[in-house]
Each structure stands twice: as C-alpha cells, then as structure tokens.
C-alpha positions, 0 to 999 in steps of 0.5 A, a space after each residue: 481379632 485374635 494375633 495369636 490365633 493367626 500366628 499360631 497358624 503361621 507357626 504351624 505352617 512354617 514347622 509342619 509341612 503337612 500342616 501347611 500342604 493341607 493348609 493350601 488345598 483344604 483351608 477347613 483346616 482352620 476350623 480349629 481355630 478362632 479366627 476372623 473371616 478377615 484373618 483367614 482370608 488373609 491366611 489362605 490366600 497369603 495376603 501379605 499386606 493384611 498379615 502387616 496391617 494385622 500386626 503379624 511379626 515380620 519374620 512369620 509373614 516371611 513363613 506364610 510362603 509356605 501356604 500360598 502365593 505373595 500377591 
C-alpha cells in the first residue's frame, strides 16, 4: 500500500477538475500510479470508509467528493 500514491490522486482531484471529471468516467487514468487494487477501488467508487481505514488525511477524504459519490 502506498498512502502517498493515494493522496496524490485525492491532491490531484481536489486541484484539477479535469483530473477529477476524468477520474470519474475513465478510472484508467490511474495507470500512472501505483496502487493497490484495494486503493483503487477505494478511489473510484469513493469508499470513505476504506480511504479512513487506509490512514488518509481527513481533509483529503473530504476532497474525494469530487470523484464519486459517498456510500
């Protein structure tokens, strides 16, 4: 598990819009980095709980809203 990989994608999120809106139809977007199957799936579908249980800084997790839906 890389925490940096995944907040780097909540960074780019919550900074880049275009980032984001491509982030939410086409997760291949990822490809670029290196990430867990665990952490995408958690980034794509905007699973708050996992981002938590994965140590991601509250204030990020706020800014994955961005990508998806809270579940």
């Amino acid at each position: 598990m890389s925490l940096e990989q995944v907040e780097a994608v909540l960074l780019a999120a919550r900074d880049r819009p275009t980032f984001a809106h491509q982030l939410a139809q086409a997760p291949a977007i990822l490809t670029g980095y290196d990430l867990t199957p665990e952490e995408r799936h958690a980034l794509v579908d905007f699973d708050v709980a996992a981002l938590e249980d994965m140590g991601v800084a509250k204030d990020l997790v706020g800014a994955a809203s961005v990508i998806g839906r809270p579940r």
